[in-house]
Backbone of each chain as ProteinMPNN parsed JSONL, in Angstrom:
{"seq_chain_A": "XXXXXXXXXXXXXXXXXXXXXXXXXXXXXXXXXXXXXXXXXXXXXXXXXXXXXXXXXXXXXXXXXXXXXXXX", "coords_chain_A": {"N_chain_A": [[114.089, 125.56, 106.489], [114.272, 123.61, 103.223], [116.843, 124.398, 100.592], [116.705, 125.137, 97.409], [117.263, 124.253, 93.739], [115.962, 126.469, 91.555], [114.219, 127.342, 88.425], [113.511, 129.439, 85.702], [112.908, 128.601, 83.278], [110.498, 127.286, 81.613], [108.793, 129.348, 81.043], [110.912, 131.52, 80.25], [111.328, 130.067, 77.72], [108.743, 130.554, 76.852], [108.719, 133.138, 76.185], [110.154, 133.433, 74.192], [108.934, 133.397, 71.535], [107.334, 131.137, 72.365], [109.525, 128.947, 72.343], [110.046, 125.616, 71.584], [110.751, 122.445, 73.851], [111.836, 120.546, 72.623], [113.623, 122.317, 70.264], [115.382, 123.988, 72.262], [116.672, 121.645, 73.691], [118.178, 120.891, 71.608], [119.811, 123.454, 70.951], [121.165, 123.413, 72.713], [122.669, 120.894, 73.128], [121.609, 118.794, 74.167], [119.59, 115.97, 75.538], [115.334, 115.986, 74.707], [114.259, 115.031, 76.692], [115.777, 115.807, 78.67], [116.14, 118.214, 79.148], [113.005, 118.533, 80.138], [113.791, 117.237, 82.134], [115.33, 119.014, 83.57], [113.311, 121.609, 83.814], [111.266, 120.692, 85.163], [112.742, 120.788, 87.81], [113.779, 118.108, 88.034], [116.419, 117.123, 87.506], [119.275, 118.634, 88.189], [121.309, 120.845, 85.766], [124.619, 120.729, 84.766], [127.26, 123.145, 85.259], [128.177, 123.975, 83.094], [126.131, 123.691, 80.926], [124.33, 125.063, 82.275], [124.973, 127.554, 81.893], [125.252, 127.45, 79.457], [122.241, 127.419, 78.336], [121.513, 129.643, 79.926], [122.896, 131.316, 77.927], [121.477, 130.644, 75.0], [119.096, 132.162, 75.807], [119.981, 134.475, 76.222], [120.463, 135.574, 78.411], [121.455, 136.668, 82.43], [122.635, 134.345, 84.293], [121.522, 133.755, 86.992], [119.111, 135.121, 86.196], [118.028, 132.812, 85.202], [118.358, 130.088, 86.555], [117.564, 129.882, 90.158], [118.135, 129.774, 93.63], [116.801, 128.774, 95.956], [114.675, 128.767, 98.969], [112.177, 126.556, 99.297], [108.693, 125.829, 99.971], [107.426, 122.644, 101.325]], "CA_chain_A": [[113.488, 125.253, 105.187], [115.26, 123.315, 102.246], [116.739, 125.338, 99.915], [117.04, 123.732, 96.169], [117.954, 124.571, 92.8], [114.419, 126.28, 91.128], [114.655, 127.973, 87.484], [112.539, 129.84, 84.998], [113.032, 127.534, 81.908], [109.232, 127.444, 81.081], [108.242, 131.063, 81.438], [111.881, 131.725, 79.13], [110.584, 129.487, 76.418], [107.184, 131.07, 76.165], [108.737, 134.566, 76.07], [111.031, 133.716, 72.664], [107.346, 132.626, 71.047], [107.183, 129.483, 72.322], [110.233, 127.717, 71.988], [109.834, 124.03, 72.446], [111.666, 121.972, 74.663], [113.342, 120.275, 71.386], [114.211, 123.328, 69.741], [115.681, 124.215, 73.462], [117.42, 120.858, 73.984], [118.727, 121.116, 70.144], [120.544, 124.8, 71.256], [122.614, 123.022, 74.091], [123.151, 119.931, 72.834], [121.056, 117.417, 75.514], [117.635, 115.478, 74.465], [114.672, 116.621, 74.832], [114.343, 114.578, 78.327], [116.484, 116.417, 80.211], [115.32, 119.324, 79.306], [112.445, 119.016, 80.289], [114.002, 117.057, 84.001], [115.459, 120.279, 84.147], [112.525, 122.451, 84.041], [110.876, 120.594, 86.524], [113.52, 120.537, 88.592], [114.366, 116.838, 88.414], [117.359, 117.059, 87.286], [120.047, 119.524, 87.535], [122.064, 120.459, 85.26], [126.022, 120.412, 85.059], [127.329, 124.51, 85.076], [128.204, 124.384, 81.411], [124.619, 123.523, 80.461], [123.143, 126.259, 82.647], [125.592, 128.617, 81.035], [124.647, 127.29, 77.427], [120.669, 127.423, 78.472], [121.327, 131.131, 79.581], [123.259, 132.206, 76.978], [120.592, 130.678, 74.393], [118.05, 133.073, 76.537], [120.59, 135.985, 76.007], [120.142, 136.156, 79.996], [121.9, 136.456, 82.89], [122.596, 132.908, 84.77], [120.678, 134.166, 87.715], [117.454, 134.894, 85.651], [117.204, 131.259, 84.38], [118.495, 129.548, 88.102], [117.889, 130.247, 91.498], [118.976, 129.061, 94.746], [116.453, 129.2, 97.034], [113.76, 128.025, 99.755], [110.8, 126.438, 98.793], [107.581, 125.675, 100.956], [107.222, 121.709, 100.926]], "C_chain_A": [[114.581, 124.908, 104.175], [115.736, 124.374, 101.394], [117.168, 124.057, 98.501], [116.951, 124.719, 94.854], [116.541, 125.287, 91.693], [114.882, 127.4, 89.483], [113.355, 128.255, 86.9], [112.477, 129.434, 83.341], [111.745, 128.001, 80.95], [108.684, 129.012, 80.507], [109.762, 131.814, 80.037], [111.578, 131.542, 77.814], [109.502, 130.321, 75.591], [107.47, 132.66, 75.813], [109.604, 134.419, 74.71], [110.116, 132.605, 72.198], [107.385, 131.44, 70.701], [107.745, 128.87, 72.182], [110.134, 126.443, 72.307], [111.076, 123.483, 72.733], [112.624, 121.075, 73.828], [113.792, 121.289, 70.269], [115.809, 124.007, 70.769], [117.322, 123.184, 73.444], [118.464, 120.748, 72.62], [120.171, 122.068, 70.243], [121.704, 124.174, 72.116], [122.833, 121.948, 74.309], [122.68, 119.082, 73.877], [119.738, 117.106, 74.639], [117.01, 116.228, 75.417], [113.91, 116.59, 76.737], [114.634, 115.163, 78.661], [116.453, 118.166, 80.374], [114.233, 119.718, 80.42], [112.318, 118.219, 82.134], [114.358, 118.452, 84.348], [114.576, 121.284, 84.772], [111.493, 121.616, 85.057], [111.331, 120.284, 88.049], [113.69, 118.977, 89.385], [115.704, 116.386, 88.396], [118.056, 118.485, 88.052], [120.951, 119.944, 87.047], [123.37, 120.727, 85.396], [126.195, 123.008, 85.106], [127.859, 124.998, 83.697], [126.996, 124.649, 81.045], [124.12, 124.468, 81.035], [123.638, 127.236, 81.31], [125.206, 128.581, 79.681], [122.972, 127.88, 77.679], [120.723, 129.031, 78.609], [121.803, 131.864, 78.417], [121.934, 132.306, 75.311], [118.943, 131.859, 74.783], [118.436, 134.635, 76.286], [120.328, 136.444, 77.357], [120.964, 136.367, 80.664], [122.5, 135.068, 83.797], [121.495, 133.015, 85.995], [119.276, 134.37, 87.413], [117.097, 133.951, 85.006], [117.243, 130.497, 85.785], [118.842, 130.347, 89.129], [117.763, 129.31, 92.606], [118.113, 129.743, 96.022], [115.528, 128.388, 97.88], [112.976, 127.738, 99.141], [109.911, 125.853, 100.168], [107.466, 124.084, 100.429], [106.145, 121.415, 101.492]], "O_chain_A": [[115.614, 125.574, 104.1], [115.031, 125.383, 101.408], [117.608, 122.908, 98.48], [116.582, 125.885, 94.994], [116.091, 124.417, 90.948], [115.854, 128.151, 89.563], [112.31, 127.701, 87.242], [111.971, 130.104, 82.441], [111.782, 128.734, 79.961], [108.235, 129.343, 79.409], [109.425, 132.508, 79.077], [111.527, 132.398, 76.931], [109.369, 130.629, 74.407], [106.617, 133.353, 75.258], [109.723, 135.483, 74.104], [110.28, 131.391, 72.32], [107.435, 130.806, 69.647], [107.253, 127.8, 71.825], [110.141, 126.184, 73.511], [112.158, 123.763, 72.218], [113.801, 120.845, 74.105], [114.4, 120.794, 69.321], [116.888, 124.358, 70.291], [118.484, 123.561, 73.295], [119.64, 120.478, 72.867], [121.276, 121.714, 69.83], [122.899, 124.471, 72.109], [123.189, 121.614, 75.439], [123.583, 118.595, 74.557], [119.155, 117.604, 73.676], [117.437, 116.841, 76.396], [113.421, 117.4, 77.524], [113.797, 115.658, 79.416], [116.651, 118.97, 81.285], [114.281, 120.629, 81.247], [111.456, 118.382, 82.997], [113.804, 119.042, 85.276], [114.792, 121.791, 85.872], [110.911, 122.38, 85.827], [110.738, 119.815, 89.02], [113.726, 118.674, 90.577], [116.132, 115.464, 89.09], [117.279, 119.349, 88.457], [121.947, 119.608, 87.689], [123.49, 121.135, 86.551], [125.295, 123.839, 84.984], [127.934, 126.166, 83.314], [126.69, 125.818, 80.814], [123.241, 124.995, 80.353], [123.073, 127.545, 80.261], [124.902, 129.523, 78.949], [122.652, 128.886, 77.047], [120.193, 129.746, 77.758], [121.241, 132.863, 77.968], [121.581, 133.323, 74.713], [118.021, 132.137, 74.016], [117.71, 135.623, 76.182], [119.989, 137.614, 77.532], [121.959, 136.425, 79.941], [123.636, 135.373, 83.436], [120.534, 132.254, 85.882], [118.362, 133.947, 88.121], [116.097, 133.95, 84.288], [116.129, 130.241, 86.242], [119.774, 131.14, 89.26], [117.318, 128.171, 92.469], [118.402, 130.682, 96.763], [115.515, 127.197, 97.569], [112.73, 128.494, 98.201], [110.461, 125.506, 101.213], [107.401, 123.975, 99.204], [105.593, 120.342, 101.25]]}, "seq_chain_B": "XXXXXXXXXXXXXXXXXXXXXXXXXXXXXXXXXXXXXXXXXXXXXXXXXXXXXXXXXXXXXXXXXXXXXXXXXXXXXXXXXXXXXXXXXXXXXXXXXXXXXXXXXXXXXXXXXXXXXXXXXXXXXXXXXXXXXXXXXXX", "coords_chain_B": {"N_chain_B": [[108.055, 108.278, 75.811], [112.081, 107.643, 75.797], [114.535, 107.264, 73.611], [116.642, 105.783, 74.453], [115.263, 104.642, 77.728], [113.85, 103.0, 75.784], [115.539, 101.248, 74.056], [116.479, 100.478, 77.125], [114.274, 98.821, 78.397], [114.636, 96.849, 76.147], [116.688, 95.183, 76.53], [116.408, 94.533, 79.066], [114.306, 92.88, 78.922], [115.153, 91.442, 77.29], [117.974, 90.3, 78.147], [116.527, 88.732, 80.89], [114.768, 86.865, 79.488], [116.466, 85.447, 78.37], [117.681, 84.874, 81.072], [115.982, 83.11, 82.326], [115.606, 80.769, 80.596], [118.57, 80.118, 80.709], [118.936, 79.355, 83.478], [116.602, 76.9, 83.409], [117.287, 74.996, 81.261], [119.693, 74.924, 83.448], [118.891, 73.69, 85.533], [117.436, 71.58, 84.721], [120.122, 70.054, 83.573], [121.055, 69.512, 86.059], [119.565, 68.543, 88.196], [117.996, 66.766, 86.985], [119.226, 65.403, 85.449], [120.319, 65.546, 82.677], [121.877, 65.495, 79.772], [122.44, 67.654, 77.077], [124.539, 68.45, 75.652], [124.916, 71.172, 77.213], [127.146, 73.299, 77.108], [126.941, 73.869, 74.668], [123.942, 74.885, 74.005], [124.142, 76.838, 75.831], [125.798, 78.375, 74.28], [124.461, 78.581, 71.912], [121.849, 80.022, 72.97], [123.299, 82.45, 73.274], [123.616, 83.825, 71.184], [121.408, 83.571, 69.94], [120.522, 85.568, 71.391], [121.983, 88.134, 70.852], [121.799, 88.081, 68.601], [118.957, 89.322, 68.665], [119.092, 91.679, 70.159], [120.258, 93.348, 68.381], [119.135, 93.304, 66.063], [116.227, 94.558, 67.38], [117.074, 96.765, 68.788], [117.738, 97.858, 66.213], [115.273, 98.001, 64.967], [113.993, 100.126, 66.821], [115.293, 101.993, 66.631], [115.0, 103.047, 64.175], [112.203, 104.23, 63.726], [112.481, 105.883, 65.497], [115.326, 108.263, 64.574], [116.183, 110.202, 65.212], [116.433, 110.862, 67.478], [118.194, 108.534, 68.119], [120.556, 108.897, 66.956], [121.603, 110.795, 68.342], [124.225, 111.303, 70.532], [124.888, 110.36, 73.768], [123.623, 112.143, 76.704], [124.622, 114.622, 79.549], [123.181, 113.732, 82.011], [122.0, 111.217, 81.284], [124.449, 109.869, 81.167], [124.764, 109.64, 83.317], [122.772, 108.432, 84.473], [123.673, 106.263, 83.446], [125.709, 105.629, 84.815], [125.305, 105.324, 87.571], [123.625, 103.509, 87.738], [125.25, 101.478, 86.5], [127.023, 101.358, 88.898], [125.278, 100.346, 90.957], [124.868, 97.995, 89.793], [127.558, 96.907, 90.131], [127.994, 96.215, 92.44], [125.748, 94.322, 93.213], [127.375, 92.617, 91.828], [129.617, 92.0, 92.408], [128.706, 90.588, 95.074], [127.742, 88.519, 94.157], [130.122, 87.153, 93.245], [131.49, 86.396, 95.24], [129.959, 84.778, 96.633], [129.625, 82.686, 94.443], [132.17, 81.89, 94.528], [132.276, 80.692, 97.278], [130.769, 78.517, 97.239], [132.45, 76.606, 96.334], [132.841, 75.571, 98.984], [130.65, 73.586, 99.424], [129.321, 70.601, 99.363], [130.145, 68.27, 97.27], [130.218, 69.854, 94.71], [131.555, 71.419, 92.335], [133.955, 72.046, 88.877], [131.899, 73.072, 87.388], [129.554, 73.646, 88.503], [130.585, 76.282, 90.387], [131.088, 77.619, 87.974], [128.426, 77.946, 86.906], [127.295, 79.023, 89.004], [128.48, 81.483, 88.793], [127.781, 82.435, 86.205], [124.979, 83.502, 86.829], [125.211, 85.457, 88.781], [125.958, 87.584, 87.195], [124.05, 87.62, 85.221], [122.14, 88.378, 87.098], [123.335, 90.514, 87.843], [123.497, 91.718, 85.633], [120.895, 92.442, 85.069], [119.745, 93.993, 87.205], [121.358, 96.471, 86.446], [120.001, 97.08, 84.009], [117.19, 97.499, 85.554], [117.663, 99.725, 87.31], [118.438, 101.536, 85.698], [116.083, 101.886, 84.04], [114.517, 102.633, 86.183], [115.433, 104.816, 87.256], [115.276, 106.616, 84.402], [112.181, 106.614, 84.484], [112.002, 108.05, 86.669], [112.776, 110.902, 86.339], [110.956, 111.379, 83.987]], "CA_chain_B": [[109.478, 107.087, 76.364], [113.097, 108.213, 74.965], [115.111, 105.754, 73.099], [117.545, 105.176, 75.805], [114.546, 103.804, 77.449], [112.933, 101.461, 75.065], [116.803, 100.224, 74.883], [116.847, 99.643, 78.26], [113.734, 97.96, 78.566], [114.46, 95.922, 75.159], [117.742, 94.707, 77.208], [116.252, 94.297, 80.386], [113.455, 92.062, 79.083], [115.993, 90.272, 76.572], [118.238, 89.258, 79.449], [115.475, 87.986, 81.789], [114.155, 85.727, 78.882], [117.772, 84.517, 78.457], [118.124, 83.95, 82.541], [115.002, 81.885, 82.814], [115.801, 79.72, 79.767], [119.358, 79.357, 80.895], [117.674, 78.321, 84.704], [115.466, 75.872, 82.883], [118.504, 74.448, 80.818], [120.199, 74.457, 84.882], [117.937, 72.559, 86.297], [117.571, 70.104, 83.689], [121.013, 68.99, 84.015], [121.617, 69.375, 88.024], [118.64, 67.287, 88.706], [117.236, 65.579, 86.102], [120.202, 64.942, 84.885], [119.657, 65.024, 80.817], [123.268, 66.67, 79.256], [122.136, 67.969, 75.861], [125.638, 69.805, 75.52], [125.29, 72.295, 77.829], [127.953, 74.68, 76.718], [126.346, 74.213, 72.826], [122.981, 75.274, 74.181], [124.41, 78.558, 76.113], [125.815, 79.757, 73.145], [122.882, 79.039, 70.696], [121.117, 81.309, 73.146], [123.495, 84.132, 73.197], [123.821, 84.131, 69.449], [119.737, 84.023, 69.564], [120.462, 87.009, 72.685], [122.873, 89.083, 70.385], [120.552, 88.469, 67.314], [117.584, 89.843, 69.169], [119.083, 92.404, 70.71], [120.576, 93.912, 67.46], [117.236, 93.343, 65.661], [115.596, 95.22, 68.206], [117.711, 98.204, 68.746], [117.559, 98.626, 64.583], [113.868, 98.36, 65.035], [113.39, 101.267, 67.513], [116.267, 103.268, 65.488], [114.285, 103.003, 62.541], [111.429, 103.964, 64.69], [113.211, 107.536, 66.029], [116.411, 107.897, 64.111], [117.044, 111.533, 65.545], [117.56, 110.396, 68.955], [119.231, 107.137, 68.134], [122.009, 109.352, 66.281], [122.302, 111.704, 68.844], [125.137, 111.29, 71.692], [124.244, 110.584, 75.459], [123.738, 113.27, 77.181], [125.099, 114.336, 80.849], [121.594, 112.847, 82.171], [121.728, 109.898, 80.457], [125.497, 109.227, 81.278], [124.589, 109.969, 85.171], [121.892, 107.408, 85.35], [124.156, 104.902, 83.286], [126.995, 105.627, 85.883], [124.38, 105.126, 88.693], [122.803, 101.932, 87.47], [126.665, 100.559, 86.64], [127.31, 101.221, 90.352], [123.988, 99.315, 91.498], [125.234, 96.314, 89.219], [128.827, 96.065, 90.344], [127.972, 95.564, 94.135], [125.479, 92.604, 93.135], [128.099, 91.569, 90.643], [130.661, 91.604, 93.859], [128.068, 90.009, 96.211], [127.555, 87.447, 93.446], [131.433, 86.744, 92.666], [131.919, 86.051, 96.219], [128.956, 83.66, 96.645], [130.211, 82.014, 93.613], [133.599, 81.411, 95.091], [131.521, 80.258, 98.157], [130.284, 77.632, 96.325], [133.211, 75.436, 96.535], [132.018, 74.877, 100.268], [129.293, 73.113, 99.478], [129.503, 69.04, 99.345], [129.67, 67.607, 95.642], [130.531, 71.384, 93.78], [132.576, 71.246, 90.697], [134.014, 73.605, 88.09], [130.375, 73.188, 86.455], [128.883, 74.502, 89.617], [131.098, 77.458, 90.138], [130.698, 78.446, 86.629], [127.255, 78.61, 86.083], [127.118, 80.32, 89.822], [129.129, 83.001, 87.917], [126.655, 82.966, 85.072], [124.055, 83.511, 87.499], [125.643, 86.301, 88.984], [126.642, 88.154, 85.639], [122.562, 87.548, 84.892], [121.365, 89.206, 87.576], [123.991, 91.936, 88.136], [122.755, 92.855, 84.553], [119.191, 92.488, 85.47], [119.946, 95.172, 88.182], [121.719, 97.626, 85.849], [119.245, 98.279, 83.454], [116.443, 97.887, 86.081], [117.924, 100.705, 88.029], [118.467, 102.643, 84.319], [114.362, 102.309, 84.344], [113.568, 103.148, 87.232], [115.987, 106.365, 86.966], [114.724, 107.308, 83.11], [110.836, 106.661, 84.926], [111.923, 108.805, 87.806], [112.79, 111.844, 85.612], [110.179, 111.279, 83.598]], "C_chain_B": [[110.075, 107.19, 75.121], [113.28, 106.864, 74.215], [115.775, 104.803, 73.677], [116.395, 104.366, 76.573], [114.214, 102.407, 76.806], [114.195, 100.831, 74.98], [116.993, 99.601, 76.077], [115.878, 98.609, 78.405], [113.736, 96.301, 77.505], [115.718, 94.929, 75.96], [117.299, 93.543, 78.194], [115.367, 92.678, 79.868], [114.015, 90.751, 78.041], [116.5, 89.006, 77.635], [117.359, 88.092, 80.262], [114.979, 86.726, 80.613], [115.471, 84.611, 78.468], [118.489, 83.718, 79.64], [117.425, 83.467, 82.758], [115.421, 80.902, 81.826], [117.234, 79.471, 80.103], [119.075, 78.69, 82.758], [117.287, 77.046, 84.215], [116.505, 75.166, 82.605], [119.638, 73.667, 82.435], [119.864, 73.135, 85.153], [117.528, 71.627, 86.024], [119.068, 69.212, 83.721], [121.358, 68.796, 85.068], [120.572, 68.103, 88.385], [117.754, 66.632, 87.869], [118.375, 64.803, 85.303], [120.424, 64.649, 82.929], [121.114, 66.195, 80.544], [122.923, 67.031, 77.78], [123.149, 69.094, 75.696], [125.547, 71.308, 76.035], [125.603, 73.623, 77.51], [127.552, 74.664, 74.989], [125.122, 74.879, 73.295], [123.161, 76.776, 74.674], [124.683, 79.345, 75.147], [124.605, 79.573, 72.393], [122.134, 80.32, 71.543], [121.72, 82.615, 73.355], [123.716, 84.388, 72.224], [122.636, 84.691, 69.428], [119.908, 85.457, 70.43], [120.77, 88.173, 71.766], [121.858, 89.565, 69.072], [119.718, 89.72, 67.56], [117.933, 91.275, 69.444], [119.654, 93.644, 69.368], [119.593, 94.104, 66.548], [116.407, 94.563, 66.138], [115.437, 96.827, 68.22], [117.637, 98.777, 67.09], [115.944, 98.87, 64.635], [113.297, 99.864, 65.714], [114.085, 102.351, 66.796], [115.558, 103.921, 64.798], [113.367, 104.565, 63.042], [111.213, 105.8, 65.359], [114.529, 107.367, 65.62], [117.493, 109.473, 64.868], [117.677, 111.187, 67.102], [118.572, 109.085, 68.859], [120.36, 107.929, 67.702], [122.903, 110.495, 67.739], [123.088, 111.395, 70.432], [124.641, 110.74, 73.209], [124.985, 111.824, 75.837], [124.761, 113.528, 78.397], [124.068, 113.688, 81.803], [122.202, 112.0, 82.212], [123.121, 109.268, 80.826], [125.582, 108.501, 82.74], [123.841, 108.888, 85.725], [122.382, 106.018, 84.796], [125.691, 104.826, 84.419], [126.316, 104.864, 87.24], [124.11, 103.802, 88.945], [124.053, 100.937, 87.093], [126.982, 100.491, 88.292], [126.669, 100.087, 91.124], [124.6, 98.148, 91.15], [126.666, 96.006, 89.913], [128.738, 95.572, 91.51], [127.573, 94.126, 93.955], [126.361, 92.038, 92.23], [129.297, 91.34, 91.891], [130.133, 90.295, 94.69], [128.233, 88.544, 95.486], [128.559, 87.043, 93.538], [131.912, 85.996, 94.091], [130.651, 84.805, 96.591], [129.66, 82.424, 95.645], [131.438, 81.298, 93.743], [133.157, 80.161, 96.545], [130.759, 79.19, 98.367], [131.003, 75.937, 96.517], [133.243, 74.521, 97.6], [131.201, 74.213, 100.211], [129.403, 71.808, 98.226], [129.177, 69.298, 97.934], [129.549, 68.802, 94.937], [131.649, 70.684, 93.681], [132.523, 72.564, 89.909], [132.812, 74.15, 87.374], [129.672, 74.422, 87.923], [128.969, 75.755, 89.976], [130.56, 78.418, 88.932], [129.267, 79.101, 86.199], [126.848, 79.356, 88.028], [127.127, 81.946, 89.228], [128.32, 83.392, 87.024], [125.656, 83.674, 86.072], [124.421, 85.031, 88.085], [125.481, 87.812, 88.081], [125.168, 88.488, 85.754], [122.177, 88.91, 85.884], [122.208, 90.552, 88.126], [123.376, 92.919, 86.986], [121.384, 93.059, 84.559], [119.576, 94.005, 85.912], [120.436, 96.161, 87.733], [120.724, 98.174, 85.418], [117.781, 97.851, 84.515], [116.512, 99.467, 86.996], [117.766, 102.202, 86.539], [117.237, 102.79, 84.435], [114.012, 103.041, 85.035], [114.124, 105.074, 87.243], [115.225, 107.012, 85.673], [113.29, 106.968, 83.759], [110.764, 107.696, 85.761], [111.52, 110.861, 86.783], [111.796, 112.109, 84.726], [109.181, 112.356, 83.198]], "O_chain_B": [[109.595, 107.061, 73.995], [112.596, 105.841, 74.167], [115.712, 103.575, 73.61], [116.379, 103.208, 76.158], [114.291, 101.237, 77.179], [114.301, 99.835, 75.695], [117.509, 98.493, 76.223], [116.324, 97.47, 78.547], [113.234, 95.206, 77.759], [115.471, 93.727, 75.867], [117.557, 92.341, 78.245], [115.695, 91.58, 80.318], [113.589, 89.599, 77.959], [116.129, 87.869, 77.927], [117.527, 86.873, 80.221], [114.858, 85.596, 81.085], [115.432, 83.39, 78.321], [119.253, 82.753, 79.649], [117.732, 82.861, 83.784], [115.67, 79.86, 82.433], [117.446, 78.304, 79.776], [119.079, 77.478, 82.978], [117.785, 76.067, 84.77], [116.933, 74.532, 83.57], [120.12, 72.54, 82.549], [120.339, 72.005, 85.047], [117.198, 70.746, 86.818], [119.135, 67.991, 83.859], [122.079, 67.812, 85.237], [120.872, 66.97, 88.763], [116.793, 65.973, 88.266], [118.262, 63.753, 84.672], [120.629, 63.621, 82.285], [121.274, 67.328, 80.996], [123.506, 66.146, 77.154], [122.877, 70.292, 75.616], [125.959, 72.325, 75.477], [124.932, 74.655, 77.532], [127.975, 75.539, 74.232], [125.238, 75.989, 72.777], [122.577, 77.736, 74.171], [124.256, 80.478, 74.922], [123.782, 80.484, 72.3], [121.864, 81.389, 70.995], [121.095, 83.656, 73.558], [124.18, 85.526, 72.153], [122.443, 85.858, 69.086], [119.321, 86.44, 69.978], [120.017, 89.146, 71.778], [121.39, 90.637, 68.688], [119.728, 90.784, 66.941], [117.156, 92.128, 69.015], [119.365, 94.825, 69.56], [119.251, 95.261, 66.305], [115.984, 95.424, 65.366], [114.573, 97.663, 67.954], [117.498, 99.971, 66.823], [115.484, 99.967, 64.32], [112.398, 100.553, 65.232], [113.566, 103.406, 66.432], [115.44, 105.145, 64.746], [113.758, 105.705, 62.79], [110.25, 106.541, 65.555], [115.118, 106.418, 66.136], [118.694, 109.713, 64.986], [118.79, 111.228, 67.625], [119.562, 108.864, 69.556], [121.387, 107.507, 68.233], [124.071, 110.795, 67.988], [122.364, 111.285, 71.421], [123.485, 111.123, 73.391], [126.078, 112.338, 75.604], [125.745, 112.79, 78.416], [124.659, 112.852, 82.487], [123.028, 111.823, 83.108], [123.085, 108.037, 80.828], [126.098, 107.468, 83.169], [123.958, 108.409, 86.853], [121.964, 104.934, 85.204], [126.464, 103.878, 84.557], [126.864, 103.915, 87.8], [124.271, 103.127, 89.962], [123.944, 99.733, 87.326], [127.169, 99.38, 88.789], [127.231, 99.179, 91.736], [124.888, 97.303, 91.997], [126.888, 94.84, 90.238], [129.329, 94.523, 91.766], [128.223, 93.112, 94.209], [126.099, 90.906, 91.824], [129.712, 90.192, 92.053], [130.79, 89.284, 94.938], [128.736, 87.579, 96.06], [128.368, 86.007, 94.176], [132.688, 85.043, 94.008], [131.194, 83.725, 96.827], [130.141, 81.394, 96.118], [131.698, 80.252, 93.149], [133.667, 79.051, 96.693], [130.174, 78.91, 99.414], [130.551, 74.807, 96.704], [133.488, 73.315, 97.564], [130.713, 74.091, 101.335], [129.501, 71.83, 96.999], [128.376, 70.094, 97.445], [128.454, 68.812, 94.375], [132.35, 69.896, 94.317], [131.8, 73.559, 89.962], [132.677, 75.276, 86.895], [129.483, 75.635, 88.017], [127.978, 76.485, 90.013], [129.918, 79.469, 88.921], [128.969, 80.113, 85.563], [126.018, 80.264, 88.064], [126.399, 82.938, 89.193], [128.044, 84.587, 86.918], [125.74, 84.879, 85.837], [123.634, 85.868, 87.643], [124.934, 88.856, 88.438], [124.889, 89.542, 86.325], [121.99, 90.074, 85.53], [121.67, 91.463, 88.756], [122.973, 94.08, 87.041], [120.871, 93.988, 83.935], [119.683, 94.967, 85.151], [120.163, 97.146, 88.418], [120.276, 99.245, 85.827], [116.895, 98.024, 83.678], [115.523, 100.157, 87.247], [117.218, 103.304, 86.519], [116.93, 103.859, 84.962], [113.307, 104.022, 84.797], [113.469, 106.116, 87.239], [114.521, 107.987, 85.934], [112.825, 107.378, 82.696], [109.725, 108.355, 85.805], [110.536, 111.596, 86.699], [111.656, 113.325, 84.589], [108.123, 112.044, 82.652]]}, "name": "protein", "num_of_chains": 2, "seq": "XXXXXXXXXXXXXXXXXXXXXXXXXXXXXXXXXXXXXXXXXXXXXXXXXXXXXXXXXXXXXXXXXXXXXXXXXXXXXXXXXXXXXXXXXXXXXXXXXXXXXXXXXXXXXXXXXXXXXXXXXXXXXXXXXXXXXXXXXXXXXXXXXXXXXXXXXXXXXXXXXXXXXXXXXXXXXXXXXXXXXXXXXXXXXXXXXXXXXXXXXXXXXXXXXXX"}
């Protein structure tokens, strides 16, 4: 089974009430696009940008991306 | 649809109206033979090209001014790196055709040259079509 790059972007957002994906993309300096390639895992992004995206979360890097199987 | 986008497509669909009308212009002097200065007519249309395309891009600015100000991203650099790649091959394939040219009975520096135009045309076709199709993909 593939394994691929899957994150909790969405589910982050909605827990710091609702941030939108240009408030988001605003925080870590990218448009609002690639944001939101990110969160559907079209993109992914560079390891600065995670690091900015978690730190805006106040998370760990691990609870925004993970690295794992998915069922296709 | 970003700004990058509607740029590309304002490009894409510039060009193309600038490589059929310089075609048309071709083919009028290769075989019909009618010379209405040639090299005065290419530039009028990349003056009209440059016009348009500066026009354009202030229009969509206007239009969304927050993304027009703001930087390319790493995205946005990735799928103009991508879609430069795409173009330089056909701009290779082309350059060598173009050279290729000289083989072929009754070719002149006219012939060559607007090969090369031809080339140029559709290498940039192929950039920002590939930029599309990437900013559609992501989408």
């Amino acid at each position: 089974m593939a394994k691929t790059i899957q994150n909790n972007i969405r589910r982050l957002r909605f827990d710091r009430k609702e941030m939108t994906q240009q408030e988001l993309a605003d925080k870590i300096a990218v448009t609002r696009q690639t944001v939101n390639a990110i969160e559907l895992n079209k993109y992914s992004p560079s390891l600065e940008v995670a690091f900015r995206i978690a730190e805006v979360f106040g998370v760990p890097l691990d609870q925004v991306f993970q690295y794992e199987a998915v069922k296709r | 649809m970003s700004f990058r986008e509607k740029s590309a497509w304002i490009s894409f669909i510039l060009i193309f109206i600038f490589g059929a009308l310089w075609l048309q212009n071709l083919i009028r002097v290769e075989f019909y033979g009618l010379h209405e200065h040639p090299v005065k007519i290419a530039f009028t249309m990349l003056a009209a090209l440059i016009v348009a395309e500066i026009g354009l891009h202030v229009a969509i600015a206007i239009q969304s001014p927050r993304e027009a100000r703001t930087p390319k991203d790493e995205r946005e650099k990735l799928i103009d790196l991508k879609a430069s790649r795409v173009g330089f091959y056909v701009l290779m394939v082309g350059a060598w055709a173009s050279i290729a040219t000289m083989h072929i009975p009754g070719a002149n520096k006219f012939t060559i040259v607007q090969a090369m135009m031809g080339a140029i045309i559709i290498a940039t076709l192929t950039r920002f079509a590939v930029q599309i199709a990437l900013y559609r993909r992501d989408a």
